[in-house]
Structures are given as structure tokens and as C-alpha cells.
CHARMM internal coordinates of N, CA and C (Angstrom, degrees):
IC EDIT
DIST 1 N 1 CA 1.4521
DIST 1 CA 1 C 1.5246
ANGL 1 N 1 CA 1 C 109.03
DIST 1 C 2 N 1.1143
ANGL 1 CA 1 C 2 N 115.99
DIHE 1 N 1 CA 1 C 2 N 118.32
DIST 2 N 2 CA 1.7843
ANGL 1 C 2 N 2 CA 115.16
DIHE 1 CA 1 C 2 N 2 CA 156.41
DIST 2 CA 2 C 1.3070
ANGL 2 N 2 CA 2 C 149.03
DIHE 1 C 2 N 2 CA 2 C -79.78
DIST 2 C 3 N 1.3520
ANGL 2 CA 2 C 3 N 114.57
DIHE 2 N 2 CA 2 C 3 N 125.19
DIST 3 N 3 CA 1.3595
ANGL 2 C 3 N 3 CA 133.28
DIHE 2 CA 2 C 3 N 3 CA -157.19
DIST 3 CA 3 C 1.6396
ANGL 3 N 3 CA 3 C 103.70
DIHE 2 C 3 N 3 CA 3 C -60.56
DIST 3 C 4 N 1.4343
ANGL 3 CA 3 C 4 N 109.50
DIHE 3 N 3 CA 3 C 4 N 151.28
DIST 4 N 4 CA 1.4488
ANGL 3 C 4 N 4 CA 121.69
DIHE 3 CA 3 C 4 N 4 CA -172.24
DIST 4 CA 4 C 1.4731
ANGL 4 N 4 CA 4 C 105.49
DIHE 3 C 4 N 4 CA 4 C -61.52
DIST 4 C 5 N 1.0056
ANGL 4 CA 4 C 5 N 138.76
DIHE 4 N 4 CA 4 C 5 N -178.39
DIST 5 N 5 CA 1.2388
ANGL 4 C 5 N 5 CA 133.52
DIHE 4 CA 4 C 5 N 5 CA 142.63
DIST 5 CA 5 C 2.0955
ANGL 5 N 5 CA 5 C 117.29
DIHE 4 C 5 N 5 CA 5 C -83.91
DIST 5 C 6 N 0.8680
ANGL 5 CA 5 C 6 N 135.53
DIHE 5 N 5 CA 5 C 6 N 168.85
DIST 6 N 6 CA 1.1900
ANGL 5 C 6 N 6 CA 130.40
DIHE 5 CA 5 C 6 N 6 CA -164.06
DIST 6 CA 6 C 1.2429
ANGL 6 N 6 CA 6 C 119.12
DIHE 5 C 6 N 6 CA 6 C -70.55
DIST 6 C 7 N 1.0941
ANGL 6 CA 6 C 7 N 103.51
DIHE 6 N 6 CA 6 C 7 N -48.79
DIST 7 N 7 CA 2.0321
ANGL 6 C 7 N 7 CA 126.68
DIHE 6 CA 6 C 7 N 7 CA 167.73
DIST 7 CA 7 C 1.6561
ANGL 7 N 7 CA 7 C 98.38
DIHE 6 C 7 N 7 CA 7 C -44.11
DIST 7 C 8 N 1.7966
ANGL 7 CA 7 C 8 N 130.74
DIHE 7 N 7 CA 7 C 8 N -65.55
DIST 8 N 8 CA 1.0567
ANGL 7 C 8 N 8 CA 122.52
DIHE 7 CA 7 C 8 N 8 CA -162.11
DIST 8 CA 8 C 1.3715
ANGL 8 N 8 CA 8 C 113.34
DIHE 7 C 8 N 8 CA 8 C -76.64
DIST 8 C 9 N 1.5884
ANGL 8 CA 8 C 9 N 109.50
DIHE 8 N 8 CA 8 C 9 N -25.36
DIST 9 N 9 CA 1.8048
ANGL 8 C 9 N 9 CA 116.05
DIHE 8 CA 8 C 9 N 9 CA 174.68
DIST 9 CA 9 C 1.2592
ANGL 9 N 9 CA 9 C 110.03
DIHE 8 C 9 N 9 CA 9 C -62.63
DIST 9 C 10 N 0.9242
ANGL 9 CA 9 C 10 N 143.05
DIHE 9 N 9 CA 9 C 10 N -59.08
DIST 10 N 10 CA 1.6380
ANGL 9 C 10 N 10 CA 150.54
DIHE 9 CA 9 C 10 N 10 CA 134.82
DIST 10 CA 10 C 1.8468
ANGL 10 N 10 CA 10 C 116.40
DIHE 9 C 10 N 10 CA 10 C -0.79
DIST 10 C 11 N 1.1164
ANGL 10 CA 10 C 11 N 99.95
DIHE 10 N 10 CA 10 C 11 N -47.04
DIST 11 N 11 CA 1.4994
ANGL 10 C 11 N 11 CA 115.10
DIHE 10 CA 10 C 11 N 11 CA -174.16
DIST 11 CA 11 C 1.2420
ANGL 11 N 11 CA 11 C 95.53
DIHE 10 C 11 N 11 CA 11 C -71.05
DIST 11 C 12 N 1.0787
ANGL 11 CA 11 C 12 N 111.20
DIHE 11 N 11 CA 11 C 12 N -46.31
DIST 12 N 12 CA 1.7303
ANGL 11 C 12 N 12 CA 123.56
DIHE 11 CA 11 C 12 N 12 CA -152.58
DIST 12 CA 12 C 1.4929
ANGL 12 N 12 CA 12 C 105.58
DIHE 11 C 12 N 12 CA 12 C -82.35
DIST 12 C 13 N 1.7501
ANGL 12 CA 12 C 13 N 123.85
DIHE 12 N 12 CA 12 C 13 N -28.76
DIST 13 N 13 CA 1.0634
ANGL 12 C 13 N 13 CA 112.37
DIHE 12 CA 12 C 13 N 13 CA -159.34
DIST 13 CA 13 C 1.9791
ANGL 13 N 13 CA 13 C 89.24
DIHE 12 C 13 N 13 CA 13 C -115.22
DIST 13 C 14 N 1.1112
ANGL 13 CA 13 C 14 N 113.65
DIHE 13 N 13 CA 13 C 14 N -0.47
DIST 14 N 14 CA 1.6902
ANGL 13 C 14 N 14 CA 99.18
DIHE 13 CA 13 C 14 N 14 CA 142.39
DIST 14 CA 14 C 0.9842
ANGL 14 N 14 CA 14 C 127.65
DIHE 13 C 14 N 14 CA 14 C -85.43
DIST 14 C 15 N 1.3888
ANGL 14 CA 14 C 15 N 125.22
DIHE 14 N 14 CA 14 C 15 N -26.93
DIST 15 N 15 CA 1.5099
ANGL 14 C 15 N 15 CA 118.01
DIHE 14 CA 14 C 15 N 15 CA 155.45
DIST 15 CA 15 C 1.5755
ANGL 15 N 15 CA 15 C 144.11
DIHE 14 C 15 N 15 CA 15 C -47.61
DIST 15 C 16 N 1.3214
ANGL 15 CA 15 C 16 N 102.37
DIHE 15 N 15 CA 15 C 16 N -31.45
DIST 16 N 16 CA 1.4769
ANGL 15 C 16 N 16 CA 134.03
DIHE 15 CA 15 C 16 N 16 CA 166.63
DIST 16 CA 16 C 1.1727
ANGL 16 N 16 CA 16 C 112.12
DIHE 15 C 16 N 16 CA 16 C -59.27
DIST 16 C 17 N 1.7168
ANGL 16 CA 16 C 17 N 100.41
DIHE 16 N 16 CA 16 C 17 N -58.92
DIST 17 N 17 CA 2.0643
ANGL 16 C 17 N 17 CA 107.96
DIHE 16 CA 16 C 17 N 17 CA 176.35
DIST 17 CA 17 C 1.2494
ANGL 17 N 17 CA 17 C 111.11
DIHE 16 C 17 N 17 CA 17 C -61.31
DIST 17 C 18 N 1.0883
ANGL 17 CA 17 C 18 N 132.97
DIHE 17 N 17 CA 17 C 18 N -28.46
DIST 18 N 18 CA 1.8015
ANGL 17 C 18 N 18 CA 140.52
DIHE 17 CA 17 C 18 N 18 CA -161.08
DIST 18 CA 18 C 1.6888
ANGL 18 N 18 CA 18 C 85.33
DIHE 17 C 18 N 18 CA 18 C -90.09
DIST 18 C 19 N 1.1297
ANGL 18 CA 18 C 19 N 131.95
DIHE 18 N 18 CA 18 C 19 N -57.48
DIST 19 N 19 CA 1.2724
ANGL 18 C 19 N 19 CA 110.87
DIHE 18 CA 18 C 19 N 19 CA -162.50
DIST 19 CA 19 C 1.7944
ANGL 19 N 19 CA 19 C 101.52
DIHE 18 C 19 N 19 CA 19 C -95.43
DIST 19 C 20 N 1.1308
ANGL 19 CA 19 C 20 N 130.93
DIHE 19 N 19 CA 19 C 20 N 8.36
DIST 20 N 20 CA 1.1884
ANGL 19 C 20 N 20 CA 121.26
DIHE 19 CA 19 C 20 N 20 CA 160.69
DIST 20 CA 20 C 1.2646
ANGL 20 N 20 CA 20 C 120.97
DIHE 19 C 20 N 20 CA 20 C -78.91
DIST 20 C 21 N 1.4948
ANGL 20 CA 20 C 21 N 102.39
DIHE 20 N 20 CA 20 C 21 N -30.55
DIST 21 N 21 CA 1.9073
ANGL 20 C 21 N 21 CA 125.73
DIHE 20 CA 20 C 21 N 21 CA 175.05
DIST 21 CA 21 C 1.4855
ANGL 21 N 21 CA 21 C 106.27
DIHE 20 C 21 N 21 CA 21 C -64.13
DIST 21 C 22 N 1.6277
ANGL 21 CA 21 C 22 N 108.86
DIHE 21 N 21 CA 21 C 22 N -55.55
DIST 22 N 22 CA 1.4982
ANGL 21 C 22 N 22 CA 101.68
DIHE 21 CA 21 C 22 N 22 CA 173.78
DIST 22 CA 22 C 1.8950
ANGL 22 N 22 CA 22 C 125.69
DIHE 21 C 22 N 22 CA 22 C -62.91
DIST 22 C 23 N 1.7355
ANGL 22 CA 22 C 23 N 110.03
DIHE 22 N 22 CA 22 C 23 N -16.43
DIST 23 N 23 CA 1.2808
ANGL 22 C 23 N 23 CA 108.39
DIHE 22 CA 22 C 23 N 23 CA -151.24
DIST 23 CA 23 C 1.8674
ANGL 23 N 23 CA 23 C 81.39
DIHE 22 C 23 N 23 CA 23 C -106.52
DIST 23 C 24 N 1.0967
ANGL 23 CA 23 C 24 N 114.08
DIHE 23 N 23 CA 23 C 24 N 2.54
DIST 24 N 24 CA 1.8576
ANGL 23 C 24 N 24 CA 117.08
DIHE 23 CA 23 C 24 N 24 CA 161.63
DIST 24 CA 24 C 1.2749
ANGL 24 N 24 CA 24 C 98.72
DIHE 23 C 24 N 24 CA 24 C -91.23
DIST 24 C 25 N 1.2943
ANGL 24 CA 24 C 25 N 143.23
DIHE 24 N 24 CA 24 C 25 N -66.73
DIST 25 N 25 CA 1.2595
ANGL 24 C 25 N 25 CA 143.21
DIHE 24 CA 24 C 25 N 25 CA -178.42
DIST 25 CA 25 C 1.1461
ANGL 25 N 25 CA 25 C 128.18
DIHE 24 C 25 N 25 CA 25 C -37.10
DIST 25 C 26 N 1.1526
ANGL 25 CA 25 C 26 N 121.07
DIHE 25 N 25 CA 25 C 26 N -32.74
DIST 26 N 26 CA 1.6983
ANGL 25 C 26 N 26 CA 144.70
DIHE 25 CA 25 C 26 N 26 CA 169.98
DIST 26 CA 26 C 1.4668
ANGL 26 N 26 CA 26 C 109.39
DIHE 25 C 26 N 26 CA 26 C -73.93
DIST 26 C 27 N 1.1824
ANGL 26 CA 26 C 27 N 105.26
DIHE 26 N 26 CA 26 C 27 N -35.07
DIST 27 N 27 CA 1.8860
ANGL 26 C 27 N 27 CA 104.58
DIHE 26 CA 26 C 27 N 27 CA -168.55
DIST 27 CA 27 C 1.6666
ANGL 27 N 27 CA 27 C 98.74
DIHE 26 C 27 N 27 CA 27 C -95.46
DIST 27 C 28 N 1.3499
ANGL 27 CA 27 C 28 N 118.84
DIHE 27 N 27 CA 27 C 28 N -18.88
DIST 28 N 28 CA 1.4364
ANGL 27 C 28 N 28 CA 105.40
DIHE 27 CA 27 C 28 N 28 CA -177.03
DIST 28 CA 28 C 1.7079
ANGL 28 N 28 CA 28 C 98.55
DIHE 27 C 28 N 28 CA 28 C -68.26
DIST 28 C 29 N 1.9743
ANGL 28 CA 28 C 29 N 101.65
DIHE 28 N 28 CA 28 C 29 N -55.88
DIST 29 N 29 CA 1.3414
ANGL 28 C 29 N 29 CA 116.74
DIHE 28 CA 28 C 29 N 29 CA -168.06
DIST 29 CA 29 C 1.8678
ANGL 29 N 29 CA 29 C 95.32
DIHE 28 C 29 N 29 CA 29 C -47.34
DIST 29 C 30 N 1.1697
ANGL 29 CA 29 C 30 N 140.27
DIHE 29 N 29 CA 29 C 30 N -63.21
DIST 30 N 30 CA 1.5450
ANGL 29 C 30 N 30 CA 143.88
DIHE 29 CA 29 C 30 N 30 CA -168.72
DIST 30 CA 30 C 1.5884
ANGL 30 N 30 CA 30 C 86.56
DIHE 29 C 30 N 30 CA 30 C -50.40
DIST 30 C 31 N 1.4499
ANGL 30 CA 30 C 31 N 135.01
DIHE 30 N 30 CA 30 C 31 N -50.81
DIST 31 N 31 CA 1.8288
ANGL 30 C 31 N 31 CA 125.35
DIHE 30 CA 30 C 31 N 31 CA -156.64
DIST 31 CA 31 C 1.7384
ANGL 31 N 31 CA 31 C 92.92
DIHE 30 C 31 N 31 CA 31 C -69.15
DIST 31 C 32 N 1.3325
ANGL 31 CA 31 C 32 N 117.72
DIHE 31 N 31 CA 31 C 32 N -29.80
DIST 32 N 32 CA 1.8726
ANGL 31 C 32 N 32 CA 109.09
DIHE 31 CA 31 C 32 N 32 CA -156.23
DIST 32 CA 32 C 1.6712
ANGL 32 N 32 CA 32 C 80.72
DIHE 31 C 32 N 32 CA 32 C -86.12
DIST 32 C 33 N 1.5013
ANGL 32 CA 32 C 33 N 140.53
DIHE 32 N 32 CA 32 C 33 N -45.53
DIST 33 N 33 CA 1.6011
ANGL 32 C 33 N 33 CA 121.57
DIHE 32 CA 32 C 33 N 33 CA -154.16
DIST 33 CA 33 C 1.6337
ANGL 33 N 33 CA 33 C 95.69
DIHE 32 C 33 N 33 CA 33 C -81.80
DIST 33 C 34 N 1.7176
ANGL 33 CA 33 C 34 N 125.03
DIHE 33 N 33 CA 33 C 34 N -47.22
DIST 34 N 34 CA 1.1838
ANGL 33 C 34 N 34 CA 98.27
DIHE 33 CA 33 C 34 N 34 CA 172.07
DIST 34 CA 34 C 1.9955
ANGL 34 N 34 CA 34 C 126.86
DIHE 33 C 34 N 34 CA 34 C -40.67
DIST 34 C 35 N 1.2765
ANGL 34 CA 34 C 35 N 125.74
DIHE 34 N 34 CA 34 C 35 N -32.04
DIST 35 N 35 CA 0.8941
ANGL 34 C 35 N 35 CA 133.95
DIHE 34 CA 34 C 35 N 35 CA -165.51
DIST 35 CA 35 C 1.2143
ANGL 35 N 35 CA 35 C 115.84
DIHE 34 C 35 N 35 CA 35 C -69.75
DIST 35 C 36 N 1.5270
ANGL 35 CA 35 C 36 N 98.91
DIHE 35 N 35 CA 35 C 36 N -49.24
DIST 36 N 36 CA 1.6338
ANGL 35 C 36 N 36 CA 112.26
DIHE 35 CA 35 C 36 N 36 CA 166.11
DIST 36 CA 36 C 1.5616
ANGL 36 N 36 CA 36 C 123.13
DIHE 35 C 36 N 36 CA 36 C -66.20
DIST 36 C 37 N 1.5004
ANGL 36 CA 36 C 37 N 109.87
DIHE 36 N 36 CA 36 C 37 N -14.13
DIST 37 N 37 CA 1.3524
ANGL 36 C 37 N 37 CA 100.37
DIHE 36 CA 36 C 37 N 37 CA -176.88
DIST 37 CA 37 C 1.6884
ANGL 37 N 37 CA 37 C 111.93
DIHE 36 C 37 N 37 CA 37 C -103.80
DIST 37 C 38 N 1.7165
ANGL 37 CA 37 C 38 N 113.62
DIHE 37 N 37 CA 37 C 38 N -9.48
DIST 38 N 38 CA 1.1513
ANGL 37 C 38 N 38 CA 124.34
DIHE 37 CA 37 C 38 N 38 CA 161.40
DIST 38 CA 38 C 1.6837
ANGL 38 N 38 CA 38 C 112.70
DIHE 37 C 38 N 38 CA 38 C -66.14
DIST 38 C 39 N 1.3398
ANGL 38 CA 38 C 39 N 104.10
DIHE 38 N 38 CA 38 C 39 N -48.29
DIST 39 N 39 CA 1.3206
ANGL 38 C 39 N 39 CA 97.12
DIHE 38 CA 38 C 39 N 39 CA 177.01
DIST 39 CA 39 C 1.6086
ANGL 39 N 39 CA 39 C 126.25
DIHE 38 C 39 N 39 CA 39 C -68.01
DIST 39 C 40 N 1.0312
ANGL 39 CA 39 C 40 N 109.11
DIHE 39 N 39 CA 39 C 40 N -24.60
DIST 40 N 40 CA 1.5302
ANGL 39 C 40 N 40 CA 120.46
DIHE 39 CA 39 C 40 N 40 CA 174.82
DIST 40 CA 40 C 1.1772
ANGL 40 N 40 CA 40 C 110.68
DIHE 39 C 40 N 40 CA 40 C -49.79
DIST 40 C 41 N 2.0794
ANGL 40 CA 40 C 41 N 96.59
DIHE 40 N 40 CA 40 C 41 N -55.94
DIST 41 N 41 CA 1.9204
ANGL 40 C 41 N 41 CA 100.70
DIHE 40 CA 40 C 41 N 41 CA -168.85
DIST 41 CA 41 C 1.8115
ANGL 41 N 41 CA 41 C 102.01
DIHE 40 C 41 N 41 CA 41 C -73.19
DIST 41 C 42 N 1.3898
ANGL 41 CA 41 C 42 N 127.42
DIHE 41 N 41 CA 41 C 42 N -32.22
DIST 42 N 42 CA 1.4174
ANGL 41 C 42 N 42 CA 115.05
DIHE 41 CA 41 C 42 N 42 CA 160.49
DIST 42 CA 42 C 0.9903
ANGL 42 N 42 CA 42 C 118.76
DIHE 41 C 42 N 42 CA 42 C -47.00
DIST 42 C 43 N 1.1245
ANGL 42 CA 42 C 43 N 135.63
DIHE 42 N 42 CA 42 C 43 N -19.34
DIST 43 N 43 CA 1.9571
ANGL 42 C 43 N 43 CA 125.46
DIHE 42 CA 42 C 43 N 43 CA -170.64
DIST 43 CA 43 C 1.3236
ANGL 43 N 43 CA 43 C 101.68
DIHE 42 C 43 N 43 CA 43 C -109.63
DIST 43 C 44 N 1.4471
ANGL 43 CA 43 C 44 N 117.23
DIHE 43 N 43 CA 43 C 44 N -19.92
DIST 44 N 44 CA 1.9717
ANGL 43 C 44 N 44 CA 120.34
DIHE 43 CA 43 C 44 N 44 CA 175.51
DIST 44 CA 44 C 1.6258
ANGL 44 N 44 CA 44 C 85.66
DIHE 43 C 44 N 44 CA 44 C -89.06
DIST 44 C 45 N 1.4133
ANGL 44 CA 44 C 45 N 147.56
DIHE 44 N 44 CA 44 C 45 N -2.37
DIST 45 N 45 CA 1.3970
ANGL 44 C 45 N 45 CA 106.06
DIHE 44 CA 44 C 45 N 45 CA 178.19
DIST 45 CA 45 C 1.6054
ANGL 45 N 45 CA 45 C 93.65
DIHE 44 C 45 N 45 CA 45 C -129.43
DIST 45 C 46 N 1.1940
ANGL 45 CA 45 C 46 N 123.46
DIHE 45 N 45 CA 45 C 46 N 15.42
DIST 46 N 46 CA 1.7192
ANGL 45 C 46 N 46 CA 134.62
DIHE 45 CA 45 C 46 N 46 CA 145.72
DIST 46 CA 46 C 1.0196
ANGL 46 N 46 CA 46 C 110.61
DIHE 45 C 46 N 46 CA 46 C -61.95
DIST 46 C 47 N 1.6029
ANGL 46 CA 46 C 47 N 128.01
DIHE 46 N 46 CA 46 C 47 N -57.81
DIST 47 N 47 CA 1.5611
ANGL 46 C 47 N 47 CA 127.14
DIHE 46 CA 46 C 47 N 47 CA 173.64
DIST 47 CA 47 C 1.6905
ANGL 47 N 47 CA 47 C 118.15
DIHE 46 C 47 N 47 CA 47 C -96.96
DIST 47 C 48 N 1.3688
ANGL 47 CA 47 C 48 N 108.81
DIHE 47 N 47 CA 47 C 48 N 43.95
DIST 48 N 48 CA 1.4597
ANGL 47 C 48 N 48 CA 112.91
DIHE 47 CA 47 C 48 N 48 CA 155.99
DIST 48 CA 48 C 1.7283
ANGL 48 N 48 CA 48 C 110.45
DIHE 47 C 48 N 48 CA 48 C 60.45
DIST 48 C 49 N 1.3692
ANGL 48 CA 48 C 49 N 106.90
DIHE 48 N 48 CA 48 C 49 N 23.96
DIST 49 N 49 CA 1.5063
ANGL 48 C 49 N 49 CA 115.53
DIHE 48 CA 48 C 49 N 49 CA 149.94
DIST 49 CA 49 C 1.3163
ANGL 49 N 49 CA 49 C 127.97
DIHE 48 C 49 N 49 CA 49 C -106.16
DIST 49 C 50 N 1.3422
ANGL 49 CA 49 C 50 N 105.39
DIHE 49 N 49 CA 49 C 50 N 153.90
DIST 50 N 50 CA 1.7552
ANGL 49 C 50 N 50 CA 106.99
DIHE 49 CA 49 C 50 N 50 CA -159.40
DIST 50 CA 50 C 1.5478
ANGL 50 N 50 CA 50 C 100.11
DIHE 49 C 50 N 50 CA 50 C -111.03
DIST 50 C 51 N 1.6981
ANGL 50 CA 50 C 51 N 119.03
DIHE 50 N 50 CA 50 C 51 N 155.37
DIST 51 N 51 CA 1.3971
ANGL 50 C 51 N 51 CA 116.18
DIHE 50 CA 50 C 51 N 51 CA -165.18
DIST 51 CA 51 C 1.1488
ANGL 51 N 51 CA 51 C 136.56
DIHE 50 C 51 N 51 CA 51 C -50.46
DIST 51 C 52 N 1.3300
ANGL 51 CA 51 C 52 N 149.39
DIHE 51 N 51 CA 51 C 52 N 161.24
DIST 52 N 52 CA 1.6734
ANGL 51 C 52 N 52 CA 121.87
DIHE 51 CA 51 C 52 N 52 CA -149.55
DIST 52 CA 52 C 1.5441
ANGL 52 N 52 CA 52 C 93.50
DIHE 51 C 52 N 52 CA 52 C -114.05
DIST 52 C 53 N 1.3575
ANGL 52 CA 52 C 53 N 129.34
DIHE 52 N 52 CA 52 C 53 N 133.27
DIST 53 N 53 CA 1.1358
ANGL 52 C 53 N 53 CA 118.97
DIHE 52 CA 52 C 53 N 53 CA 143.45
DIST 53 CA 53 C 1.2523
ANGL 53 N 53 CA 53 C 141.83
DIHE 52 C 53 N 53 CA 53 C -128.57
DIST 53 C 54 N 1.5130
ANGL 53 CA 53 C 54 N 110.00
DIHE 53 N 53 CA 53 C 54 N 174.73
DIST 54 N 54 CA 1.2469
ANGL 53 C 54 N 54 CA 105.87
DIHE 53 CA 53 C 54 N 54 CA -163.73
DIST 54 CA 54 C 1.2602
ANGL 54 N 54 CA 54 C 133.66
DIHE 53 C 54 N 54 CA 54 C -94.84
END
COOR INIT
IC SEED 1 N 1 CA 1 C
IC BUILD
């Protein structure tokens, strides 16, 4: 297999960081709505409501 040249390895491995940055950003934002939507269905089945659907 042949190696990048330096310019495109470079290219390539900010590209990697940018979407590793975005693909952390996404999983925090997905950890806080699961959280919110667990807590929701805890407080609908505290007051004797059943899960909502859609």
C-alpha cells in the first residue's frame, strides 16, 4: 500500500479530528435527550401514566 504524501496525510487527519469532534458532540447531545426522555417516562409512571406513543 502507498503512503500519502504529507500535504494529503495532513488533510486527512484534520478531517478525522473534525468529524471525531462532531461524532463526540452528537453522542453527548443523544446521552442529555435520552436522559430527558427517561426522566419524563419516570415522572409519567410516578403519576400513574403509561408510556406515550406515537
Amino acid at each position: 500500500m502507498k503512503r500519502l504524501p504529507k500535504e494529503e496525510c495532513e488533510k486527512e487527519n484534520e478531517r478525522l479530528r473534525k468529524e471525531n469532534e462532531r461524532l463526540r458532540a452528537e453522542n453527548l447531545l443523544l446521552k442529555k435527550v435520552k436522559a430527558l426522555v427517561e426522566e419524563r417516562e419516570s415522572r409519567n409512571r410516578r403519576i400513574g401514566r403509561g408510556p406515550l406513543t406515537n
